[in-house]
C-alpha positions in Angstrom: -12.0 58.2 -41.6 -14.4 61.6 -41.3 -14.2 64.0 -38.5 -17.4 65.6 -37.5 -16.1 69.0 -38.0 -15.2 67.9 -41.3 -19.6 66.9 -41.8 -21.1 70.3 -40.3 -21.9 72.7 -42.9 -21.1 70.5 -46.0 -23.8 69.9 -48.8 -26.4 67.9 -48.7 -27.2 66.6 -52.6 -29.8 64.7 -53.6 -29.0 62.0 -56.6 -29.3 64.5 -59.5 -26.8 66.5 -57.1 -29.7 69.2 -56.6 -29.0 70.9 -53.0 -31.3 69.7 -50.4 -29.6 71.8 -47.2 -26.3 71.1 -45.5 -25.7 69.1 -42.6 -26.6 70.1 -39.2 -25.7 67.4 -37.0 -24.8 63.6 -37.2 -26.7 60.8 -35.3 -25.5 57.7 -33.7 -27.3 54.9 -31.5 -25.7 54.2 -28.2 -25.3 50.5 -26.9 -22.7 48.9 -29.1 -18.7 49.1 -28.3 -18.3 51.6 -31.5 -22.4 53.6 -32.1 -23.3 53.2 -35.7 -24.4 56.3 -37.5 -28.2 56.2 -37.9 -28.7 59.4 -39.8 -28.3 62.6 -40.1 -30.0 66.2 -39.6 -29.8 68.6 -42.3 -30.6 72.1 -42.0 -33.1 73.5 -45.3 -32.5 77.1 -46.7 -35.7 77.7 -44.5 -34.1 76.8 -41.7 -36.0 73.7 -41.1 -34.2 70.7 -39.9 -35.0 67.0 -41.5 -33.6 63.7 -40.3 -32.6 61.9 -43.1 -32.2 57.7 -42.1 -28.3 56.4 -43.0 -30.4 54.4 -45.7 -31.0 57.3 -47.5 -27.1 58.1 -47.6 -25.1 56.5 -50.7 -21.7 58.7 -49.5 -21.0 60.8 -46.6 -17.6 62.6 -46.8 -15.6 65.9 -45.9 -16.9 67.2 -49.0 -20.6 66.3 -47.9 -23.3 63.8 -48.3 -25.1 62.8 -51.7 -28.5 60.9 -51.4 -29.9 58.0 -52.8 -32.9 59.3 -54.9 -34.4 62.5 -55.4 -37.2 62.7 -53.0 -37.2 62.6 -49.4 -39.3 62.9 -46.3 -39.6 66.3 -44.9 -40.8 65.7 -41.6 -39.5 67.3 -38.5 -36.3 65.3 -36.8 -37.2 63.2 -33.7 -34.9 61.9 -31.3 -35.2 58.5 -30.2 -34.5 57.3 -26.8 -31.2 55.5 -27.7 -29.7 58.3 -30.1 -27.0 61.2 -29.4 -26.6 63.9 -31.9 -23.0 64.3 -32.3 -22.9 68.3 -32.5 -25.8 68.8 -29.8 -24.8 66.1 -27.0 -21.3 65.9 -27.6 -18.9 68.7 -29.2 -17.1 70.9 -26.5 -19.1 69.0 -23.7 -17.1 67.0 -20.6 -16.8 63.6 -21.0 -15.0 61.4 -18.1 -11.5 59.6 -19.8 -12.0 56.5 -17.8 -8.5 55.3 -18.6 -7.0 58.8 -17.7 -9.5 59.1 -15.2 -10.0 62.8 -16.0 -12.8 65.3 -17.0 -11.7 66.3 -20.5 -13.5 68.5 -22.8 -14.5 67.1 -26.6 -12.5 69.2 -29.4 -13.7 66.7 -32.1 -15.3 63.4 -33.1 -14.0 60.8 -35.6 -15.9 57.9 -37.5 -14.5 55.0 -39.3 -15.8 52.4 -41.3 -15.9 49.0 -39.5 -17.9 46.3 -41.5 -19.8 48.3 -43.9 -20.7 50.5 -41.2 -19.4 53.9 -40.5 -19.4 54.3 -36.7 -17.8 56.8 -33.7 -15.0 55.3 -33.0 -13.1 58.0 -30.8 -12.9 61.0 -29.0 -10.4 64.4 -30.3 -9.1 65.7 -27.1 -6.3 67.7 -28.1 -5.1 70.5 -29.8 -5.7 69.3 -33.5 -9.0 68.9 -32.8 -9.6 72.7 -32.2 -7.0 73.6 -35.2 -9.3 71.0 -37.6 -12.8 73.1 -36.4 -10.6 76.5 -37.4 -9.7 75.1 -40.8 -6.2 75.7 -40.2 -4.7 72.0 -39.5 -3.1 72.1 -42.7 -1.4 74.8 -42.6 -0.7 74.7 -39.3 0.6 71.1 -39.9 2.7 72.3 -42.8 4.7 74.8 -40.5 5.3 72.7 -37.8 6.8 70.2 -40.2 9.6 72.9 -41.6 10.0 74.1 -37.7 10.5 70.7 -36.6 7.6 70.8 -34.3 5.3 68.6 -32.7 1.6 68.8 -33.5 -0.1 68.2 -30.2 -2.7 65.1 -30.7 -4.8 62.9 -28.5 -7.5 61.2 -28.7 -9.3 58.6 -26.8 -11.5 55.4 -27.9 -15.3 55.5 -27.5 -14.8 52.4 -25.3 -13.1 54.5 -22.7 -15.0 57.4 -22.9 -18.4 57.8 -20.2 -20.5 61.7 -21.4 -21.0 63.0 -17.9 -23.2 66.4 -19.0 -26.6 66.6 -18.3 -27.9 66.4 -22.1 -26.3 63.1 -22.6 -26.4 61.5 -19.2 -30.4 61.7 -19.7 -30.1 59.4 -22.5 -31.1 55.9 -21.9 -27.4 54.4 -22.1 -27.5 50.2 -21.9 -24.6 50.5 -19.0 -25.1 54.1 -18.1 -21.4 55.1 -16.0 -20.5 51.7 -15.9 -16.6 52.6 -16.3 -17.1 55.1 -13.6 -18.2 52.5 -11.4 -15.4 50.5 -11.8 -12.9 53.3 -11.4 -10.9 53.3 -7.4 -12.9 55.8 -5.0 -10.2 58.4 -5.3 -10.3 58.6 -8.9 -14.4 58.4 -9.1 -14.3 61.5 -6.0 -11.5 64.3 -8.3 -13.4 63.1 -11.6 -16.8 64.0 -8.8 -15.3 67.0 -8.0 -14.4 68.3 -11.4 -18.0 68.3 -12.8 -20.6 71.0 -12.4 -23.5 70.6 -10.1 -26.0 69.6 -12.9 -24.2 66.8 -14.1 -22.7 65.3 -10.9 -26.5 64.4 -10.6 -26.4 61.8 -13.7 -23.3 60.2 -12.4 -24.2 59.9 -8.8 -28.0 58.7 -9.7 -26.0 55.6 -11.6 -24.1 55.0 -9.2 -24.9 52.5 -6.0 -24.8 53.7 -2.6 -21.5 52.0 -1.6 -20.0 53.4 -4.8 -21.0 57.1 -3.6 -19.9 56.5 -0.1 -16.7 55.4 -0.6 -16.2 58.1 -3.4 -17.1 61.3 -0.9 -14.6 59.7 1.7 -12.0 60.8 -0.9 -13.9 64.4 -1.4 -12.9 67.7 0.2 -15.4 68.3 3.0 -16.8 71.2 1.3 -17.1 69.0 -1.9 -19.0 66.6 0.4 -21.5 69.0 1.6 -22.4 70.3 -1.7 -23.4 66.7 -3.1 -25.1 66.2 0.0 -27.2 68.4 0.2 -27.9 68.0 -3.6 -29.2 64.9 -2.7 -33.0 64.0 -1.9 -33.1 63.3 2.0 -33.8 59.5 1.7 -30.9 58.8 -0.9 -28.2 60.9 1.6 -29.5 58.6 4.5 -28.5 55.5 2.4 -25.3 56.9 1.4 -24.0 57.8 5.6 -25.2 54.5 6.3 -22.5 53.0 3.7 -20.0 55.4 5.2 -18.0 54.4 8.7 -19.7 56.1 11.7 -16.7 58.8 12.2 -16.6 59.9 8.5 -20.9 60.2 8.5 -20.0 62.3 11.6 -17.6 64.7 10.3 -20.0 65.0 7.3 -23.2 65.8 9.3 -21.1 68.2 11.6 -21.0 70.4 8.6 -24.8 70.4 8.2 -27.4 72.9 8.7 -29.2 72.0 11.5 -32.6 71.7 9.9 -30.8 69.3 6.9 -28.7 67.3 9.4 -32.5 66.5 11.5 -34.0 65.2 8.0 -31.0 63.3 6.7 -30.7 61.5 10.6 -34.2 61.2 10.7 -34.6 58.8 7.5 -31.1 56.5 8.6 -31.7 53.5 10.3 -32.1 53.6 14.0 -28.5 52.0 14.8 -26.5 53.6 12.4 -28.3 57.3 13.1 -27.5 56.5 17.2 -24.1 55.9 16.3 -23.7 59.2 14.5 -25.4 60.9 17.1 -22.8 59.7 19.8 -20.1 60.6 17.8 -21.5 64.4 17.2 -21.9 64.3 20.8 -18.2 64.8 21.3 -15.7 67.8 21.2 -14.5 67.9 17.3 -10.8 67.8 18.2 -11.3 65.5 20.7 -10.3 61.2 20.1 -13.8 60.6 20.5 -14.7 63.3 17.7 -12.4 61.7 15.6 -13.0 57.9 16.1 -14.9 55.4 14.4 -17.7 53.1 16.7 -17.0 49.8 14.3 -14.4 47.7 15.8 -14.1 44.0 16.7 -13.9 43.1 20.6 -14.1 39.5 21.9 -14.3 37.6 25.3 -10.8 36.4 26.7 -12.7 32.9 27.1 -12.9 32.1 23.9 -10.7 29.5 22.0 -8.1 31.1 18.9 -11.1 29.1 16.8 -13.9 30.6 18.2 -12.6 34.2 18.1 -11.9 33.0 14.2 -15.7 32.3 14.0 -16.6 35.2 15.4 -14.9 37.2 13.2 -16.6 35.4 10.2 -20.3 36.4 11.8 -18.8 39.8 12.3 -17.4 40.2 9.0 -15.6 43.4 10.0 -14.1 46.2 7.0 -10.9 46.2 6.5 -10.4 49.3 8.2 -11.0 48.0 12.0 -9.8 44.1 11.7 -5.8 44.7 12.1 -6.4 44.4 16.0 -8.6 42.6 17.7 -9.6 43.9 21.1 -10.3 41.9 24.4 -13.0 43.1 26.7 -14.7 41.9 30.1 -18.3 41.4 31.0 -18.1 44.6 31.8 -16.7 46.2 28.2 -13.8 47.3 30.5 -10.7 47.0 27.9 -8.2 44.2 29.2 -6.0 42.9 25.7 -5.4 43.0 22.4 -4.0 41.0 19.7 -3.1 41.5 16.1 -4.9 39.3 13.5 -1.5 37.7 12.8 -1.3 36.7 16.2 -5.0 34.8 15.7 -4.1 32.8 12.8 -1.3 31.4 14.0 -2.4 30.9 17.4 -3.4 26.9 17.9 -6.9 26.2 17.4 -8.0 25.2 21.0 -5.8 28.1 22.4 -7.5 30.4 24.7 -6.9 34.2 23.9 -6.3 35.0 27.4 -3.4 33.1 26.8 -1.8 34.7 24.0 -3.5 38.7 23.9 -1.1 41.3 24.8 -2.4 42.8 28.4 -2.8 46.4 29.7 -2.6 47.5 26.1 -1.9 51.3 25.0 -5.3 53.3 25.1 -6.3 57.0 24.9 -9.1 58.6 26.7 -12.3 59.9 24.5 -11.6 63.3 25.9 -7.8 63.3 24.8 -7.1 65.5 22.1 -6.4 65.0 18.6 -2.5 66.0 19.2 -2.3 63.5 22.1 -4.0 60.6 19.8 -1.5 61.0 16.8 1.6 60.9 19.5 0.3 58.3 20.8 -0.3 56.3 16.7 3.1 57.2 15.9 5.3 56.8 19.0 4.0 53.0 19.3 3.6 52.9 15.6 0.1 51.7 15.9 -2.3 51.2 12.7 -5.3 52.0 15.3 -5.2 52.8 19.1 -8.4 52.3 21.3 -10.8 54.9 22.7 -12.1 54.3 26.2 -14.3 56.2 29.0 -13.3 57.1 32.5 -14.2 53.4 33.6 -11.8 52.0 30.9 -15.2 50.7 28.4 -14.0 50.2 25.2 -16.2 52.6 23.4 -14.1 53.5 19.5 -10.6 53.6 18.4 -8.8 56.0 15.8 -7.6 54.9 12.7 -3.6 55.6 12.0 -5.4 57.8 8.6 -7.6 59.5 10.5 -4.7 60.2 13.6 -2.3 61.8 11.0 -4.9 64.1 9.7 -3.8 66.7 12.7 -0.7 66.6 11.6 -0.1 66.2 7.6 -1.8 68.9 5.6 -4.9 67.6 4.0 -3.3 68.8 0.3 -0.4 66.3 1.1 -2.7 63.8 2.9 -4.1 63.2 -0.8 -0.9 62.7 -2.6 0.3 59.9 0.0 -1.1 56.0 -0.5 -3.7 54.9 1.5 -3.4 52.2 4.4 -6.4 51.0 4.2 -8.2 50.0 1.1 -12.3 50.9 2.0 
């Protein structure tokens, strides 16, 4: 086991034990589980800085690194596409602990020996890390022990670990952020918010649109704006058209006029009209605060049919708790729960079985009167309609409650839905 603070600034020897420099920084090669160390790159008395190839190495320890022969190539150090240096790219830089699923800061690095090979194997996090690099973990170990005292210690396995800053993020990774792309949108959004500008670019360039989307759902709206506008014009278009029409709408309506033209002008047609309808409306209004995607079918149709349709439809998760009936007309005339549906008999009509005159609020009703209106009937969605009774959006129960829970405690509580 060897600590990269342990490396930096030890000896370099050559095999008659004749000083050569001392080391400057350690090299690994990303795309294994644990990188292998590659070589290293030592600093002369000139200040001139060699890579020396890991087959040049016979031992590399805390008390430094003795060479195979006597000679050595003095060219200029080179790094390849796949390499990290451990010092540069890595110590005191933010890295993402994706099984924490926190930015954390790198006190130290440790290598071990697997196979014949020594390799970076984890991550120094804590507080030992920073005592090691002072050169007082000893003795700061030996206190402790007579005090009866913990030494503070963590660390976390390269496996688990994603680099985030900008330096390393550049590098060609094999799976670049692939933990972060498996991480839960709210976790992937405070890990989002918690980097500087520079490097939120290298994680949101790996990531696909969907990913982004449902991760700046979860973000603070001025969070939102910020890696918006970050973005190039054509990439924030795909990224709104991911999002549900009344979250693309709140994020637009904090826009500068001249961005929220360019970022509208490259969405598609349908989704950029939908948006545009929504901004069209009073913020604290039900229509500023609903959602356009929601499933309505004829009163005609069998329990089976309306099944199939809801297979073509394939609605999120958000929206399919209710299914609304309309006339020809889009006049508003039942509802039914998806429970209701599924149990219904196959050849039953839905005229039948839908719940009629069903509670509604009007797209000028305000956001107080919509979350009344959620909670009294203890609804997970209520519909929006017009002054003729059209079905035109409903409101979510998450997005109903936002007038009236704190968006700090909004945060903390589970989610309904699962986007």
């Amino acid at each position: 086991m060897l600590y990269l603070s342990q490396a930096i600034g030890r000896p370099v020897l050559d095999l008659n034990g004749e000083p050569i420099g001392k080391v400057a920084d350690l090299i690994v090669a990303l795309g294994s589980q644990y990188p292998p160390l590659t070589g290293l790159v030592a600093a002369t008395d000139g200040r001139r800085r060699i890579f020396l190839p890991w087959s040049s190495v016979e031992r590399l320890d805390a008390a430094g690194v003795l060479l195979r022969g006597t000679t050595i190539d003095v060219s200029s150090f080179r790094q390849r596409p796949n390499e990290i240096l451990l010092r540069a790219d890595l110590m005191d830089k933010q890295i993402v602990d994706i099984d924490g699923r926190k930015v954390v800061r790198v006190n130290d690095l440790r290598l071990d020996e697997i196979e014949g090979t020594l390799r970076l194997v984890a991550v120094d996090v804590g507080a030992a890390g920073l005592l090691r690099r002072l050169g007082i973990e000893g003795a700061y170990r030996l206190i402790a022990r007579n005090l009866n005292l913990a030494v503070p210690e963590r660390y976390i396995s390269w496996e688990d670990v994603d680099p985030v800053e900008s330096s390393v993020a550049s590098v060609k990774l094999r799976v670049p952020h692939a933990g972060l792309a498996e991480l839960h949108p709210a976790d992937l959004a405070a890990i989002i918010e918690e980097l500087a500008p520079r490097d939120r670019a290298g994680v949101l360039a790996s990531l696909d649109d969907e990913a982004v989307a449902d991760a700046m759902e979860e973000m603070e709206p001025d969070t939102q704006v910020e890696v918006l506008e970050d973005l190039a014009p054509e990439r924030a278009a795909d990224i709104l058209e991911e999002m549900s029409p009344d979250d693309a709408a709140d994020l637009v309506a904090d826009l500068d006029q001249d961005t929220r033209d360019e970022i509208l002008a490259h969405m598609e047609k349908d989704d950029a009209d939908a948006v545009k309808e929504l901004l069209g409306y009073p913020e604290d209004s039900a229509g500023g605060i609903m959602t356009t995607e929601f499933v309505a079918i004829e009163a005609h149709l069998t329990a089976a049919s309306a099944i199939d349709r809801l297979r073509e439809l394939e609605p999120d998760a958000e929206t399919i708790y209710y299914v609304y009936v309309t006339d020809e007309e889009g006049r508003l005339i039942g509802v039914l729960s998806l429970r209701d549906l599924i149990v219904a008999r196959p050849e039953r009509l839905v005229q039948e079985f839908m719940f009629r005159e069903p509670v509604a609020v009007a797209v000028t009703a305000g956001q107080d009167e919509v979350a009344e209106v959620v909670a009294h009937y203890n609804l997970l969605a209520v519909p929006v309609v017009d002054d003729e009774r059209r079905l035109v959006g409903i409101v979510t129960v998450d997005d109903a409650i936002d007038t009236v829970i704190p968006t700090g405690w909004k945060r903390r509580m589970p989610r309904v839905f699962n986007r």
